[in-house]
Residue frames relative to the residue before (quaternion, step in Angstrom):
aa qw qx qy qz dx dy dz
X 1.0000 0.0000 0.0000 0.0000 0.00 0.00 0.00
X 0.0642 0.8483 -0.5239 -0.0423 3.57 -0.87 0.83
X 0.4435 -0.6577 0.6021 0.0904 3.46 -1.09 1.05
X 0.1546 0.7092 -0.6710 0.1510 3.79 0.35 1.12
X 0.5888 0.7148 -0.2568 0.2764 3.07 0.82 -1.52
X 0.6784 0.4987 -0.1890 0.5053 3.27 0.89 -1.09
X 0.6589 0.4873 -0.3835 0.4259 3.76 0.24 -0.42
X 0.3213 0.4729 -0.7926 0.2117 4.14 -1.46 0.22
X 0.8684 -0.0428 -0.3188 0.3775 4.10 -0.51 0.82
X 0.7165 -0.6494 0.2509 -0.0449 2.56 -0.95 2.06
X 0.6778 0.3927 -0.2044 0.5870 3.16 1.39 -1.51
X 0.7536 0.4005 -0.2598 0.4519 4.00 0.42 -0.28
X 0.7824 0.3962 -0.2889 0.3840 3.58 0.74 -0.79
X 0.3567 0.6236 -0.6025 0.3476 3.06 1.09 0.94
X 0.5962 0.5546 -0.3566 0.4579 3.89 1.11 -1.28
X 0.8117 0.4016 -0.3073 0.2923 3.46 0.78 -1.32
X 0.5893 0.6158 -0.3477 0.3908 3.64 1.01 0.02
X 0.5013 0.6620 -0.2974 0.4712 3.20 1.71 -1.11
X 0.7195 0.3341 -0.2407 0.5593 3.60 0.81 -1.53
X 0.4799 0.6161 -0.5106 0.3597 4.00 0.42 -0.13
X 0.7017 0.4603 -0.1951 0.5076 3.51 0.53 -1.45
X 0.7890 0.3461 -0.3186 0.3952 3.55 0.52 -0.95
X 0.6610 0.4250 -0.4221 0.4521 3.72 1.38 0.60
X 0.5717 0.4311 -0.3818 0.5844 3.46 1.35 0.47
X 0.8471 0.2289 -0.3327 0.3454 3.99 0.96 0.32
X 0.6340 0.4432 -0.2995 0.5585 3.05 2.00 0.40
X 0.7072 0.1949 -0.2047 0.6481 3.77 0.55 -1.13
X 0.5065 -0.6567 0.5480 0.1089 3.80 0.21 0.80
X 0.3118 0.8309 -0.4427 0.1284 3.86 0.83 -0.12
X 0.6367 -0.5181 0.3591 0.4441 4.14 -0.63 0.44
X 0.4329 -0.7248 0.4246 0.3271 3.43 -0.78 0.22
X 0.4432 0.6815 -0.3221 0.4852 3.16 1.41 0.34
X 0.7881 0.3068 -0.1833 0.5012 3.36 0.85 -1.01
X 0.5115 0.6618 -0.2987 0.4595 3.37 1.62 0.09
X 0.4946 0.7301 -0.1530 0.4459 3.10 1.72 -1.10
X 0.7591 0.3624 -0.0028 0.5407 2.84 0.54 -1.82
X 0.5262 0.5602 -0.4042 0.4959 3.57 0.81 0.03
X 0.7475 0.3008 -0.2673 0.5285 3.54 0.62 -1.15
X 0.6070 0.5859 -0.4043 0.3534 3.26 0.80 0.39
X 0.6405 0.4007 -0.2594 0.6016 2.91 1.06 -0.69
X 0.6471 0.2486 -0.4923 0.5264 4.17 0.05 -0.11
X 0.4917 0.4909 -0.6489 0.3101 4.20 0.41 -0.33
X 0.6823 0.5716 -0.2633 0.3722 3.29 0.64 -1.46
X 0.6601 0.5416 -0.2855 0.4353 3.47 0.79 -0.89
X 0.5552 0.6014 -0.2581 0.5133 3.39 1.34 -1.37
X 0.6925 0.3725 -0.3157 0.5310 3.80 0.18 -0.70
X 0.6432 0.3771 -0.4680 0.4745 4.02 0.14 -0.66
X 0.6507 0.5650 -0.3365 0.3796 4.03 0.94 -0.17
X 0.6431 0.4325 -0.2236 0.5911 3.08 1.13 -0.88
X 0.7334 0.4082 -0.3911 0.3775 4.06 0.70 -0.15
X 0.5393 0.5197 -0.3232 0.5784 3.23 1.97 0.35
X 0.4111 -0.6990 0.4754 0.3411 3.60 1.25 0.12
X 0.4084 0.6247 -0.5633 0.3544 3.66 0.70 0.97
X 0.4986 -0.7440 0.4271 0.1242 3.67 -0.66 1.02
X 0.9415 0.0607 0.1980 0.2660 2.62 0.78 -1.76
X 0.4748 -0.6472 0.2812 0.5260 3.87 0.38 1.03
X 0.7309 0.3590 -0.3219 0.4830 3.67 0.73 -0.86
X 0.4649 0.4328 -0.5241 0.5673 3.83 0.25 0.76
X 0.7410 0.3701 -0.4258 0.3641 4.02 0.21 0.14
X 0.2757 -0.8174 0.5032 0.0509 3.04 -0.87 1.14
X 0.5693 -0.3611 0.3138 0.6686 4.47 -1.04 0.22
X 0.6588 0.6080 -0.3845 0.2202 3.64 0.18 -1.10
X 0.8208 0.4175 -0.2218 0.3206 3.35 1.02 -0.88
X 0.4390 0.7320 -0.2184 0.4731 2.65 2.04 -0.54
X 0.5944 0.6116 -0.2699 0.4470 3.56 1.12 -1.49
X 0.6484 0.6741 -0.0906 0.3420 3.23 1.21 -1.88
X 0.8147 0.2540 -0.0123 0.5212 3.28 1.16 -0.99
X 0.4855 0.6407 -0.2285 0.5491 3.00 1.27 0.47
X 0.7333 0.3501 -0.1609 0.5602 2.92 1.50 -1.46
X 0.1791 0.8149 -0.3600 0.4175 3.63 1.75 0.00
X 0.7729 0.5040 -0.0883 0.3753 2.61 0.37 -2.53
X 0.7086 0.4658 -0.2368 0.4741 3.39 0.56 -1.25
X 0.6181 0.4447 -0.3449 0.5488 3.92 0.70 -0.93
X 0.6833 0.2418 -0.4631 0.5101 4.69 0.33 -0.23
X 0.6694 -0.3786 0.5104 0.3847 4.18 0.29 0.66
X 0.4598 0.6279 -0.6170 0.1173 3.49 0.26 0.46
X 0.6136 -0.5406 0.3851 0.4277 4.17 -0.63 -0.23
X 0.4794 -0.6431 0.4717 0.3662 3.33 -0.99 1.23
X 0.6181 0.5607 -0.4498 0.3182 4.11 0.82 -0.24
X 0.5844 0.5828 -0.3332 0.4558 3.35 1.63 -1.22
X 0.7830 0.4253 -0.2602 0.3720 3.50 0.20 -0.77
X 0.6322 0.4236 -0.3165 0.5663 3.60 1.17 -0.34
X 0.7267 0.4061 -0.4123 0.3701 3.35 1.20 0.30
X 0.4389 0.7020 -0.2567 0.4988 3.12 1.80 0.32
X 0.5403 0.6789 -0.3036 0.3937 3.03 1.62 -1.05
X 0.6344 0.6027 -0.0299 0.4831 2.73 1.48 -2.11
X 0.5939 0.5408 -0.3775 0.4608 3.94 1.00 -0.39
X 0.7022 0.4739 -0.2293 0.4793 3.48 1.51 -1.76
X 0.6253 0.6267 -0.2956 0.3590 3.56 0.83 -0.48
X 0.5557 0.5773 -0.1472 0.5799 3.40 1.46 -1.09
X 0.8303 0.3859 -0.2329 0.3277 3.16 0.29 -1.70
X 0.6216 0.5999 -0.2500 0.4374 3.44 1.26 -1.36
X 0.7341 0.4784 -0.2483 0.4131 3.20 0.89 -1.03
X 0.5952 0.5165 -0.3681 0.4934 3.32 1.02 -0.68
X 0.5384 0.5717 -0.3044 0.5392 4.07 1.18 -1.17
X 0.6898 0.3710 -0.3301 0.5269 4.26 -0.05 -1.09
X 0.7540 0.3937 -0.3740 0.3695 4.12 0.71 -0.97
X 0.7263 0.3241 -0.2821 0.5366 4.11 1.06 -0.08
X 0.7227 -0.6068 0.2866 0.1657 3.03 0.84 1.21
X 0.3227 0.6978 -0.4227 0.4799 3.91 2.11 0.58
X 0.8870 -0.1204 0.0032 0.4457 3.12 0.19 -0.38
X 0.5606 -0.7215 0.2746 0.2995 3.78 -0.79 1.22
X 0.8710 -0.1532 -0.1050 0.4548 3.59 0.76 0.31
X 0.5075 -0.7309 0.3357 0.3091 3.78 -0.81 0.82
X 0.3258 -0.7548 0.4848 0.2984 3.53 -0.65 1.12
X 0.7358 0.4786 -0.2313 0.4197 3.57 0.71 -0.34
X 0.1690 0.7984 -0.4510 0.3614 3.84 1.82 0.96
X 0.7948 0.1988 -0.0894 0.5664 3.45 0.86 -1.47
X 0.3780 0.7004 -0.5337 0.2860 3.90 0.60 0.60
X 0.5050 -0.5366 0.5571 0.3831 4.04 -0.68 0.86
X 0.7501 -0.4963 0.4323 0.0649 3.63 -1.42 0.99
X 0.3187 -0.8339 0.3131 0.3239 3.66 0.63 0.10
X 0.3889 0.5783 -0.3826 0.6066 3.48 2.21 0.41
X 0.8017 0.2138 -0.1891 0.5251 3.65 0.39 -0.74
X 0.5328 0.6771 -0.4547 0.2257 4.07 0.79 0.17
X 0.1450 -0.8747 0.4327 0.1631 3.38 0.08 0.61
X 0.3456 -0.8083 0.4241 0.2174 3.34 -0.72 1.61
X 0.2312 0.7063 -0.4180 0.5225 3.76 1.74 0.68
X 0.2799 -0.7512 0.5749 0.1641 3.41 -0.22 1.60
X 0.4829 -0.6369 0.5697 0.1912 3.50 -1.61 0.84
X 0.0791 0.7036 -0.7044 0.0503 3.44 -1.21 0.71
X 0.4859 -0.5091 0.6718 0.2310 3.05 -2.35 0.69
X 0.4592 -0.7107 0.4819 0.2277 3.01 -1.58 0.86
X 0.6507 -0.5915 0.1481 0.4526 3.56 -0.77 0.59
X 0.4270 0.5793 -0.4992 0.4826 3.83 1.51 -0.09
X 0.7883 0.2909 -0.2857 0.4608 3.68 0.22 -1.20
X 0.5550 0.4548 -0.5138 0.4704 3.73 0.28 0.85
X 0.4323 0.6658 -0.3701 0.4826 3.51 1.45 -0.48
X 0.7563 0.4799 -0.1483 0.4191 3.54 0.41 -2.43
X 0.6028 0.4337 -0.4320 0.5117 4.29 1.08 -0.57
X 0.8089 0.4072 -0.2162 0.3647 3.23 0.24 -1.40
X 0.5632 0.2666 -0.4588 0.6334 3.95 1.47 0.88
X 0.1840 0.6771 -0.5934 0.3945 3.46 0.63 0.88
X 0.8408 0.2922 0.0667 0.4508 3.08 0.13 -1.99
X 0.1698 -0.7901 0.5296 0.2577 3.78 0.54 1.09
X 0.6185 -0.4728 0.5605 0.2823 4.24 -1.44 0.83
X 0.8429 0.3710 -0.1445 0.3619 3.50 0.30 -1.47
X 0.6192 0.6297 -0.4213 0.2064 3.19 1.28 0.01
X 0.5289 -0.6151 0.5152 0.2766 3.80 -1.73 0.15
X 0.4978 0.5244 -0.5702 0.3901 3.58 1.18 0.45
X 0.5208 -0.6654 0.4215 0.3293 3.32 -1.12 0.88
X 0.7359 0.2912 -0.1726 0.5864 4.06 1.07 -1.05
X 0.4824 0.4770 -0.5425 0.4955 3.50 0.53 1.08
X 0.7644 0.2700 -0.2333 0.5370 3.75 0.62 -0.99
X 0.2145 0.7176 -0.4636 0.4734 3.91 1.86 0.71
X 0.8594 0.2679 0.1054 0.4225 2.75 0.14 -2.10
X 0.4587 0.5776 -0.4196 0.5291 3.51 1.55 0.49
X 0.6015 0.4973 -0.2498 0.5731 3.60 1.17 -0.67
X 0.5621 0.6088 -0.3434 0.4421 3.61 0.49 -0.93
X 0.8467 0.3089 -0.2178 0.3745 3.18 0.85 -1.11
X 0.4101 0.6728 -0.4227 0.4477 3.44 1.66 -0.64
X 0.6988 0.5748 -0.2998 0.3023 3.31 0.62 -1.79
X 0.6512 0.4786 -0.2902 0.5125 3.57 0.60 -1.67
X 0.7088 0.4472 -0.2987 0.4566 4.18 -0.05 -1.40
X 0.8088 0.3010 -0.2819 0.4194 4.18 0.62 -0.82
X 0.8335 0.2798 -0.2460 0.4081 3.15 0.70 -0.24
X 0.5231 -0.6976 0.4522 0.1877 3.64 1.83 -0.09
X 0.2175 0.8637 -0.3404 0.3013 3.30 1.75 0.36
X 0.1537 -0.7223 0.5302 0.4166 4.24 -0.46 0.44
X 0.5660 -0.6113 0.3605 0.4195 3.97 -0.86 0.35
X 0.4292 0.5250 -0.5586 0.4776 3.48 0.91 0.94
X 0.6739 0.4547 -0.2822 0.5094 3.43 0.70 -0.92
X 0.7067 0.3536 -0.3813 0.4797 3.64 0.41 -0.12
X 0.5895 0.5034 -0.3801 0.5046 3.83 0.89 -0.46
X 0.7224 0.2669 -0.2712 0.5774 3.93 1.03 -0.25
X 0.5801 0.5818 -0.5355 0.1954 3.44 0.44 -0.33
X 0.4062 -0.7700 0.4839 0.0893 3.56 -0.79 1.42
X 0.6794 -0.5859 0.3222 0.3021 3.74 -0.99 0.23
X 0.6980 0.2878 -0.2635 0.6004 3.29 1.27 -0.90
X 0.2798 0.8196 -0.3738 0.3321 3.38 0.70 1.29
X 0.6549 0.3132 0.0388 0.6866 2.68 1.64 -2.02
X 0.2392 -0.7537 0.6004 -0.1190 3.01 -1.49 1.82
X 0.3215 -0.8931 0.3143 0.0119 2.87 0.12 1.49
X 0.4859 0.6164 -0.2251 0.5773 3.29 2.10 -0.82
X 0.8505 0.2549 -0.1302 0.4413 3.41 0.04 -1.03
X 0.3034 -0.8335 0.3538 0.2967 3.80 1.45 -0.82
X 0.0672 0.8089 -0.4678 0.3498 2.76 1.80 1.38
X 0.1723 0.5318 -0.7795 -0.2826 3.39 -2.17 -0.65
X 0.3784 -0.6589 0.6038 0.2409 3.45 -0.96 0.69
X 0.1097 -0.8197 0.5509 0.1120 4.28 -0.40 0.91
X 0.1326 -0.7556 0.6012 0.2237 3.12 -0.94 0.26
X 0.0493 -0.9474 0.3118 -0.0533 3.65 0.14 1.28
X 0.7046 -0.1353 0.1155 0.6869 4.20 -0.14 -0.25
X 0.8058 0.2900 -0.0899 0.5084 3.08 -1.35 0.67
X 0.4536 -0.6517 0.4543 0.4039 3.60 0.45 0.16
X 0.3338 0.7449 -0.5374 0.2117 4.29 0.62 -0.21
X 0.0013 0.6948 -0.6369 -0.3341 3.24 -1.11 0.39
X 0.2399 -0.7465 0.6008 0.1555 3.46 -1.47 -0.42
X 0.2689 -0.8104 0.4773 0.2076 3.44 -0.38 0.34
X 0.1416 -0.8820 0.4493 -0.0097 3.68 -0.37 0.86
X 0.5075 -0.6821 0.4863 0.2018 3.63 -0.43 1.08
X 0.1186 0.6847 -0.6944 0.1869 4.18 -0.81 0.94
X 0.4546 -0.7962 0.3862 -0.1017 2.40 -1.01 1.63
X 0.6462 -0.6702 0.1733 0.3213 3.86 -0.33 1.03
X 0.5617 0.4021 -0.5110 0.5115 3.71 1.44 0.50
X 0.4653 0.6447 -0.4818 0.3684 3.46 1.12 -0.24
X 0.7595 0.5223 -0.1572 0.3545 3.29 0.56 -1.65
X 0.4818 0.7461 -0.2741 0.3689 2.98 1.53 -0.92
X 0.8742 0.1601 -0.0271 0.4576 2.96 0.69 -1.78
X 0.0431 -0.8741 0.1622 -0.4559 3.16 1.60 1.07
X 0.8590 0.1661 0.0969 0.4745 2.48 -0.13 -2.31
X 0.5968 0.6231 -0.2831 0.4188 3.23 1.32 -0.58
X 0.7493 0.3998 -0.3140 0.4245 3.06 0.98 -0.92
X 0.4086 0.7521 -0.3244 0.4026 3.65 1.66 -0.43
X 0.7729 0.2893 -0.0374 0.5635 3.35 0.90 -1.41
X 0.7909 0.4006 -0.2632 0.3804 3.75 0.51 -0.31
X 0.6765 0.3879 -0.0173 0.6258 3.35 1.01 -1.58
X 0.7035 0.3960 -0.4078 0.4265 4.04 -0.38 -0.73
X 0.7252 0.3388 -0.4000 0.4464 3.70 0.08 -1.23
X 0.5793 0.5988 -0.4507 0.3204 3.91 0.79 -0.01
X 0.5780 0.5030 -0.2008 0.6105 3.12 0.82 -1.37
X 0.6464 0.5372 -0.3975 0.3682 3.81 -0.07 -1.04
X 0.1712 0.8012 -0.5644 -0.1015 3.82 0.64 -1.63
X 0.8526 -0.3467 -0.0082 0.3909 3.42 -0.38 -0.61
X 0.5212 0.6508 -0.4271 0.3498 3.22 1.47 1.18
X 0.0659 -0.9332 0.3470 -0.0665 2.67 1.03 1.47
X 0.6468 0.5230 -0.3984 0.3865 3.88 1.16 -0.30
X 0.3826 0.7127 -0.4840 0.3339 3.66 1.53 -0.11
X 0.0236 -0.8093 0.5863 0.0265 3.60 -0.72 1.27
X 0.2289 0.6791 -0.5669 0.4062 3.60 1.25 1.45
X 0.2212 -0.7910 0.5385 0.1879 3.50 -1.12 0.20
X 0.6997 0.3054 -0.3885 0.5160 3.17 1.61 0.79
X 0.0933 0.9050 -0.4018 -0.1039 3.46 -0.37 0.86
X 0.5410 -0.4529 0.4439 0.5524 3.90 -1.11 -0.14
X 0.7323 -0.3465 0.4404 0.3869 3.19 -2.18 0.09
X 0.6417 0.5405 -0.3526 0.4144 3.67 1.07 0.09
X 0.5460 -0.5468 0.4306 0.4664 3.10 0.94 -0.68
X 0.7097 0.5597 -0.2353 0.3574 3.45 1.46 -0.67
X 0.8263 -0.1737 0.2563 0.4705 4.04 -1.37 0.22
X 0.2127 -0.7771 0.5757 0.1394 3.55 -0.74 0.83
X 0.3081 -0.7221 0.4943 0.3732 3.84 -0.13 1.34
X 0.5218 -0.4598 0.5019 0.5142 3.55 -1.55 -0.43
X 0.5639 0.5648 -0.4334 0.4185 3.87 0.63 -0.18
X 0.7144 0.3316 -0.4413 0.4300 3.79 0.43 -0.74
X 0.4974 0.5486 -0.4832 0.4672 3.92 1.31 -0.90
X 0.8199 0.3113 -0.4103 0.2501 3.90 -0.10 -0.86
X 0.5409 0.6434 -0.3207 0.4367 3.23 1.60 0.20
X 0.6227 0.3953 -0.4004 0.5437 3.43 1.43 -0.02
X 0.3954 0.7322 -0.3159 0.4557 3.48 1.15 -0.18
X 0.6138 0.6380 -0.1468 0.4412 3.24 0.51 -2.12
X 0.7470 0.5063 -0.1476 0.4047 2.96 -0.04 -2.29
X 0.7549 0.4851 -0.3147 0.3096 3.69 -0.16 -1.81
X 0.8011 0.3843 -0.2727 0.3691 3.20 0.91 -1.17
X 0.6864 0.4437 -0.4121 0.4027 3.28 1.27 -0.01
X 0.2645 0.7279 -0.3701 0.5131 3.31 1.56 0.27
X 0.8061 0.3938 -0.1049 0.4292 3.41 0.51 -1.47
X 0.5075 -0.6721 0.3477 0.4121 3.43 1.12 -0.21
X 0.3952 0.7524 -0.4714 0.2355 3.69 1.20 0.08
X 0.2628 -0.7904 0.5168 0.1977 3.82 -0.66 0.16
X 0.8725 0.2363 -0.3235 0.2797 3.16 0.79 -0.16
X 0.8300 -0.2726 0.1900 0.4481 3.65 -1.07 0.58
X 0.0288 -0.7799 0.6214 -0.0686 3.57 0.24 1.64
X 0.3241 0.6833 -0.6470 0.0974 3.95 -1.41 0.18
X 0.8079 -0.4653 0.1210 0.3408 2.81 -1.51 1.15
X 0.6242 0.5383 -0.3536 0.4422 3.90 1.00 -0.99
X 0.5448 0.5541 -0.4088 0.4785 3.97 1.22 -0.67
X 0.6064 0.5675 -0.3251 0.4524 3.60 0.64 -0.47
X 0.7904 0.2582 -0.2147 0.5124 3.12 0.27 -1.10
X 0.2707 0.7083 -0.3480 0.5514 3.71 1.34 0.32
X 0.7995 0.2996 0.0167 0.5203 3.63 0.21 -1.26
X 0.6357 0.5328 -0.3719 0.4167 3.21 1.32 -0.20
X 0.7721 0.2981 -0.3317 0.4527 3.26 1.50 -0.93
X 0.5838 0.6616 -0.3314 0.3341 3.43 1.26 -0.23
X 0.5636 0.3546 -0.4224 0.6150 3.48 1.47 0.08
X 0.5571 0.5242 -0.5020 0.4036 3.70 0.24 0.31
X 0.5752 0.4240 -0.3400 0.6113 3.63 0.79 -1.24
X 0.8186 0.3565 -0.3979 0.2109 3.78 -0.57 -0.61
X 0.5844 0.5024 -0.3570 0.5278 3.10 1.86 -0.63
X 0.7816 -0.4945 0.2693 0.2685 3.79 0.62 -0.23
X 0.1070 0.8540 -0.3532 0.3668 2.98 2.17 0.64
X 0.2733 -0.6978 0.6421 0.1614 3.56 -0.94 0.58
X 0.6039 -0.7240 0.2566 0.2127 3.09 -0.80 1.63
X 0.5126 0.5352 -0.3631 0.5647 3.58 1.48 -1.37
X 0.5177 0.5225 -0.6032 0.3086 4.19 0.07 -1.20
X 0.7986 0.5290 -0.1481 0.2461 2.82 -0.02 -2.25
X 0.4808 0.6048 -0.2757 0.5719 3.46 1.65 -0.76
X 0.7062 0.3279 -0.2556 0.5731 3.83 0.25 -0.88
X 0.7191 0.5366 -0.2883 0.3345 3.58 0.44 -0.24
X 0.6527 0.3965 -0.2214 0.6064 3.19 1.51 -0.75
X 0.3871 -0.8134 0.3072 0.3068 3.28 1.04 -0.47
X 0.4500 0.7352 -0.4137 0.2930 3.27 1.22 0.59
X 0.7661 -0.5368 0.2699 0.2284 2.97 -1.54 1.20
X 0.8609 -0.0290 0.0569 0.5048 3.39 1.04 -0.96
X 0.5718 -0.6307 0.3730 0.3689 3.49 -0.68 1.22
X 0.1289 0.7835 -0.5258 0.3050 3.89 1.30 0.10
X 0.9045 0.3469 0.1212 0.2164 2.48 -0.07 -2.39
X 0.5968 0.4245 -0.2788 0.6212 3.19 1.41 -0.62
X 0.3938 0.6402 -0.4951 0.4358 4.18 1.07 0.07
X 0.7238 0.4859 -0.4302 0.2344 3.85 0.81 -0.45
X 0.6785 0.6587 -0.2232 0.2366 2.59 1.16 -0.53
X 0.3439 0.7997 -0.3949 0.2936 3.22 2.51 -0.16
X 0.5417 0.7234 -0.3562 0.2374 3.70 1.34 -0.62
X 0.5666 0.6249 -0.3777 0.3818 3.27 1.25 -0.38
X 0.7038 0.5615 -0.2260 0.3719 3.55 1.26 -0.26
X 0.2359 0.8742 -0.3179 0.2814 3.04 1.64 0.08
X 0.6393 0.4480 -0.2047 0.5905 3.31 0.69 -2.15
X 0.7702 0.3755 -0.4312 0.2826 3.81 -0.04 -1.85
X 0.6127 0.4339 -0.4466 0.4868 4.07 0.43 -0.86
X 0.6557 0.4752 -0.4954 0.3144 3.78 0.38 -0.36
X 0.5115 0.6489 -0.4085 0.3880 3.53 1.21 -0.87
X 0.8321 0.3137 -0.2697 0.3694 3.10 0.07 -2.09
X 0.4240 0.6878 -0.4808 0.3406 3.85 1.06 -0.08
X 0.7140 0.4193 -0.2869 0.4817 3.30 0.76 -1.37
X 0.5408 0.7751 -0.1546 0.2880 3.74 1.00 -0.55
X 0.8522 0.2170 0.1050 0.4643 2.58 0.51 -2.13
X 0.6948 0.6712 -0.1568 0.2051 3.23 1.56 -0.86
X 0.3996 -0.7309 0.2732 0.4812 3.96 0.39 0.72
X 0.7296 0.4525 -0.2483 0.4486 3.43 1.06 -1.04
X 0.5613 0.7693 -0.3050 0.0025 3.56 1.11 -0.42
């Protein structure tokens, strides 16, 4: 049995053949589900390599979470992706036991019986507790960086590609626009809201031209302590941090944010299609998951409102 088929990036498909062979001469598995295995990490392998990640041992739970949730935001099936889960779980684990890579990001991931394909979100207190993490008034240039970072991601529901490109002459300050340019090349314009901007503008005028020094032609509006492109790794690391800063326990990353962005809209009364044109997604499918957040509120006003209740 051979597994050419599977291979177009070089730097990764060396790990994924290795583990191909060792499920067709040790765990004896169908060739079907083997199939589909190297499908799913080829596939996986390319979303790595368009993030300029090299290497299986450079991926971390976060990225995994990240791309997964990807998966779930293009309409993929709650079976496909829990079987993917199942591909990273195997594969990593099989990679951390021969000694390829120094430790498995996918060790502390929920089982694919108990993973729920129900996106996770922070409630609107524990978006409060990150975003007093980072104090507004401060004079540290990458504190009132990464104070924006979050405004951005919580007001506007941004994916952390779109915030790692979003460019200055982007953000319209008149109208409280950002104009995105998002999957598929689409743009979309997206409403942010006036503490966002707020702290924005500060960081526009106080903090960027620091950090920037003498790379001044960079027309990003987030940058590194260099002045240079913010990867998506150092963003999920402010992310990471804040919330553990904040006292939150569970598994925060940039996609939880934008998570909470549309679920406090829907509960507060948000019309589903808005929230749909806002996140940009293709099909109201997808933005339907998020109807779960209403559950508790219709349960309230039941208990409330109802004569018999």
């Amino acid at each position: 049995m051979t597994w050419e088929w599977i291979f177009c990036k070089p730097m990764l498909s060396h790990h994924i053949k290795f583990f191909l062979q060792y499920l067709v001469t040790e765990r004896g598995l169908a060739r079907n589900s083997i199939r589909s295995y190297g499908f799913d990490l080829k596939h996986f392998s390319g979303y790595l390599e368009n993030n300029s990640i090299k290497s299986f041992g450079a991926v971390t739970r976060s990225m995994l979470l990240d791309y997964l949730g990807e998966c779930r935001e293009n309409g993929m099936e709650s079976t496909t992706i829990a079987r993917r889960l199942i591909a990273f779980k195997l594969f990593f684990r099989f990679l951390h036991e021969e000694g390829l890579i120094p430790e498995d990001p996918s060790a502390l991931m929920d089982s694919p019986k108990l993973w729920h394909i129900l996106p996770d979100y922070l409630s609107e207190a524990e978006v409060d507790a990150m975003l007093a993490v980072h104090k507004p008034e401060t004079d540290d240039p990458l504190e009132l960086r990464n104070r924006a970072i979050l405004e951005v991601f919580y007001a506007s529901g941004l994916r952390v590609s779109e915030v790692v490109d979003l460019a200055v002459n982007a953000i319209d300050f008149d109208t409280e626009m950002l104009r995105i340019t998002g999957k598929g090349a689409k743009t979309r314009f997206v409403p942010i809201g006036k503490p966002a901007l707020h702290t924005l503008q500060k960081y526009l005028d106080c903090a960027r031209p620091h950090l920037l020094g003498r790379q001044t032609s960079n027309p990003l509006c987030f940058v590194s302590r260099t002045g240079k492109k913010l990867n998506r790794e150092r963003v999920w690391a402010v992310v990471r941090d804040t919330a553990i800063a904040a006292g939150i326990s569970k598994s925060v990353h940039p996609h939880t944010l934008r998570h909470s962005f549309a679920s406090h809209l829907l509960a507060h009364g948000a019309d589903l299609r808005v929230i749909q044109e806002m996140l940009g997604h293709s099909s109201i499918a997808t933005t339907e998951v998020y109807t779960h957040v209403d559950q508790d509120r219709l349960s309230e006003l039941h208990r409330q409102f109802h004569p018999r209740r």
